[in-house]
Each structure stands twice: as C-alpha cells, then as structure tokens.
N, C-alpha and C positions, 0 to 999 in steps of 0.2 A: 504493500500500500504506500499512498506517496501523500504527501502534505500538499504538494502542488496540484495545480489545476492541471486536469487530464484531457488532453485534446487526440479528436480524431480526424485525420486528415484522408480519404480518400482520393484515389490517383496521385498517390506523390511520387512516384518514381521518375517525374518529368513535367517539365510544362513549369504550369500552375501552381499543380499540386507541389511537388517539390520544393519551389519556393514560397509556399505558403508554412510549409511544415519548416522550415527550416528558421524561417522568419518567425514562427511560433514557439519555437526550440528558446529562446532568449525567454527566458518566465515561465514556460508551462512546462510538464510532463506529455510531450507529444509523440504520438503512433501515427506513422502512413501506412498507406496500406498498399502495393500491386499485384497487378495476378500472379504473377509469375515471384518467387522469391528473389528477394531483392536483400543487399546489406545494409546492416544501420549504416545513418554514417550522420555527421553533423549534427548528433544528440537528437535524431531523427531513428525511433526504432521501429523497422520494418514487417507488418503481417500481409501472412497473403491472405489474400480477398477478393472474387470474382462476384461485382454485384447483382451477375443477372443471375447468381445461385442459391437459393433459399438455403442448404446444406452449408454451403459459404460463407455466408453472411453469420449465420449462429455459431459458425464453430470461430469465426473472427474477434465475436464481440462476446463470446464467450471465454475466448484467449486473454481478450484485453482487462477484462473484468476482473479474471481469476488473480492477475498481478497488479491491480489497482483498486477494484473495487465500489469504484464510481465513474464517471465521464461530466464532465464538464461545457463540453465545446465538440459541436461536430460538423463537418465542414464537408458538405458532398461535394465532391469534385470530379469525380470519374466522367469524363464524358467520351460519347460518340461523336466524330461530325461524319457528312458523306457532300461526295460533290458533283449531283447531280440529278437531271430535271423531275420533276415530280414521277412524269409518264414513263422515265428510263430508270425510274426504282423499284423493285419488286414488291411485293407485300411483306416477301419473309426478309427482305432487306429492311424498310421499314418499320415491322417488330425488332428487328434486330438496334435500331436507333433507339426506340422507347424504351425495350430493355433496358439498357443502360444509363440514358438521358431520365427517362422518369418513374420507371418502375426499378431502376435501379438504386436512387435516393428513397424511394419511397419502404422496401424491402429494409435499407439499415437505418432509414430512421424509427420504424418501427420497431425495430433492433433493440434502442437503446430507450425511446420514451418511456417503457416502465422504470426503467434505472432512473432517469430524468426528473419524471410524477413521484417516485419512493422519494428523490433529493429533494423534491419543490423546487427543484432548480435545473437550468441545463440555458443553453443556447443552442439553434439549428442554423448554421450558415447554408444557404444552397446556393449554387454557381451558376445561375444564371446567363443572359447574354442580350445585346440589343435587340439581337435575331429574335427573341422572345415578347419584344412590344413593337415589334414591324418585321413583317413577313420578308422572307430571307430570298429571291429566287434562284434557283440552281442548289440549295439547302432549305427545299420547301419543310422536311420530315423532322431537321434537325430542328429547325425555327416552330416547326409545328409541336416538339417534344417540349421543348423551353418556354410558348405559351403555357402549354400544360403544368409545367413544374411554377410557373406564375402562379396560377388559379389555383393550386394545391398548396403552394406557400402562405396564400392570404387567407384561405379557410382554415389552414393551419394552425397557423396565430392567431387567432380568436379564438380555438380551441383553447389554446395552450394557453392563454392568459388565465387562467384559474391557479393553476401550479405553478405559476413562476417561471417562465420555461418560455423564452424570445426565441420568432424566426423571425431570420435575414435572405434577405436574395442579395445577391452582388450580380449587375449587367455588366459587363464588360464590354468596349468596344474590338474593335482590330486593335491587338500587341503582335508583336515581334516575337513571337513564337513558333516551335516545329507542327502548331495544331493540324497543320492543311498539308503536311505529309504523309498524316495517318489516315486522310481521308476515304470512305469508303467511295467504291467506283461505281459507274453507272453499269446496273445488270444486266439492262439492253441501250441499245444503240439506233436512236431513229434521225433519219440525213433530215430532218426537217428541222431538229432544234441546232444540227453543227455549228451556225455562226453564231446565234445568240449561249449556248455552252461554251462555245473558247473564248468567247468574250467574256461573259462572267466570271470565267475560271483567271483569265489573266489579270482584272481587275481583282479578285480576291485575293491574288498572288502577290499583287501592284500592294495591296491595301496594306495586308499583313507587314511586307517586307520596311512600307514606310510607317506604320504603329508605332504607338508608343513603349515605353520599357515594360516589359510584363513586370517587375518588382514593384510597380507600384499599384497593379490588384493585390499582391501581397500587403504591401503596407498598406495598404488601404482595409485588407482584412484582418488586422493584427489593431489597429485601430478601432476597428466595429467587435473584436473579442474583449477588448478591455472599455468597452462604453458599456457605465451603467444604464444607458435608457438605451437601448438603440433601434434601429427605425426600423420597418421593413423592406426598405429597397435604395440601394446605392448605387449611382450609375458612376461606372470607372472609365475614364477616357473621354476625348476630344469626341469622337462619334456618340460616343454613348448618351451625352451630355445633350448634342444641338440637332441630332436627327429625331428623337420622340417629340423634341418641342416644337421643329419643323412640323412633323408630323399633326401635331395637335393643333396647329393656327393655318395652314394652309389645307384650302379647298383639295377634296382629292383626285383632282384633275392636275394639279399643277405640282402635290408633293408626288403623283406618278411620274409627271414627266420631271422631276428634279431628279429622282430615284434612277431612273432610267438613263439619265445625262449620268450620274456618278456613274455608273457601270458599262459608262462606253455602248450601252444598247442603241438600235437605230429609234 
C-alpha cells in the first residue's frame, strides 16, 4: 500500500499516454498500462492490459489493487484512430474502433468505480478529441466513437456527483505525435473517393506534422489531477480552442465550406 495518490494511466507505452504517466510520476504512485509487456521505466510501473478484454481488464485492476489498494486518478487513454472514408470501412473495422475508443474506457472505468464509491473519492480523466465536437471526415468512426465517449462522460458526472468522484474529458487538437502511423486502413477501396482520400490524408499529415508539442496535453493533465474543483471539458491546442467556436457562431453553410478550404477539398 502506498500513502500517495494512485494513478492509472492507460496506453502509456507511447504517445500521450507515456507522457502523461511520466508527467504524473512527479507526486503520485503511477501504473500504465500496454498490451503487450512493456518495462517500468521513469517511476512509471508497467501492466498489461488489452481494453477491448473483459478477462483483461479484471485481472489489471485487480493487479493494481492487490499492491495498492485504492486508485485515485484514472486516465483512459488507449485509443484507436483509422484513416478512412466512412463507405471504405467495414462494420467489423468499425467495432473494432469503438472497442477500444469507447467501450474500451467504459469496460475499466467500470473496473475501478466500486473502488472509487467505497473511497467517496476518485477522478475519471477521458481523452477525448476535437474530432468528438465536429465530425472528422476521412475519421468518420473515430470522431463518431469520441462523440460517444462525450455523451457518456457528461451523464457520467452527474452520476458521480453523489460520491465525490469528478469526470474530465481532455479534447485535444493536432500534436506532433506518431498517432497517424498507427492508423487503421481502409478495408475497401472505391476510385470515387481517391482525390478527396489523398487529400485529407495529406492535410492530416500536413496538420499533425505542424501541431503543437504533445507535453502540453500532459501538463495540461497533470494540472486538471491536482484541481480541487475541476470542470468537465478542457480543450488543449490552437485547433481545439477556435474550431468549436467557429463552429458555434457561423451558419452551417459557411463553417462547411471553411472546413472544407482547411482540408484542401474542392
């Protein structure tokens, strides 16, 4: 058992995660978690955990439990992205995104909430994205998953307001990260989307490579772990920031075609 606050960090073996957990590591008792076995390393101690597996997920947070004995802080991070057109994704590609984007947060937060309600206390950070308050095109499924973990996060937190026990969404805009490496591929292939597909795909390429520094969704979540009151939704980044506001004040005739000018579409 440990005197310090206990955090769980999903997907840290890279990205985000990794420097969330690492950035966490300063004050708390933090666990990442990756599928695959991964070594501690920077006061960051590693379980495996594959979220889309209920067997998974219990034998995880029953790991972490057994040498702590409570949880503090939990931080879904794990995510899927895929890059491309709604009609050239499959259905079991598709499942394959929500598993992990939102039935895969939703599998270990359920995990931990009775630990949580016994504390009358905990925090639920989820990792949200822009893609989740304006639809993403060429990442219809991924932006379609991240609305979902939206409207699951704010029903949440009214639940959870009786025990003590705050969610947070973090949106993040484009960072400088290897996210769009690991993207999943299109299942079919139809010659009718080809120019508008290698256009979106190079502007997301274009976008990522000129993003801001991904350490500052970390400090920026290492900031919302340590706020006493903290809110439900924090948009991180230059995009994150001026495209929902865009979105909210102009006619949707004219944020289509702004939308459509950023992405080099005709």
């Amino acid at each position: 058992m440990t005197n310090q606050k206990v955090v769980l960090v999903t997907g840290a073996s890279s990205g985000f995660g990794q420097l969330i957990a690492q950035k966490l590591a300063c004050g708390y008792c933090v666990f990442g978690t990756s599928r695959k076995e991964h070594p501690t390393s920077q006061g960051v101690e590693m379980l495996t955990l594959d979220v889309t597996s209920d067997s998974s997920v219990e034998s995880c947070i029953n790991q972490l439990l057994t040498q702590t004995n409570r949880i503090d802080l939990l931080v879904n991070n794990a995510g899927q992205i895929h890059a491309s057109m709604i009609e050239e994704t499959s259905l079991e590609q598709a499942k394959e995104i929500f598993e992990t984007n939102f039935w895969g947060v939703v599998r270990v937060t359920n995990a931990v909430l009775p630990v949580m309600r016994q504390q009358r206390s905990g925090h639920i950070i989820n990792m949200s994205s822009v893609a989740g308050l304006i639809g993403a095109p060429g990442q219809g499924f991924y932006s379609a998953s991240k609305f979902a973990l939206e409207g699951y996060s704010e029903a949440l937190s009214v639940e959870l307001d009786p025990f003590n026990i705050k969610v947070s969404l973090v949106e993040p805009g484009y960072f400088k990260t290897n996210f769009n490496q690991a993207m999943l591929q299109p299942t079919a292939i139809h010659s009718d989307y080809d120019t508008v597909r290698d256009v979106i795909r190079s502007s997301v390429d274009q976008a990522i490579a000129q993003g801001d520094n991904p350490d500052k969704v970390a400090q920026a979540i290492a900031r919302i772990a340590s706020s006493s009151s903290p809110r439900l939704r924090y948009r991180v980044g230059n995009e994150a920031q001026w495209l929902p506001r865009l979105r909210a004040i102009l006619p949707d005739k004219l944020f289509r075609f702004s939308a459509r000018k950023r992405l080099n579409l005709p």
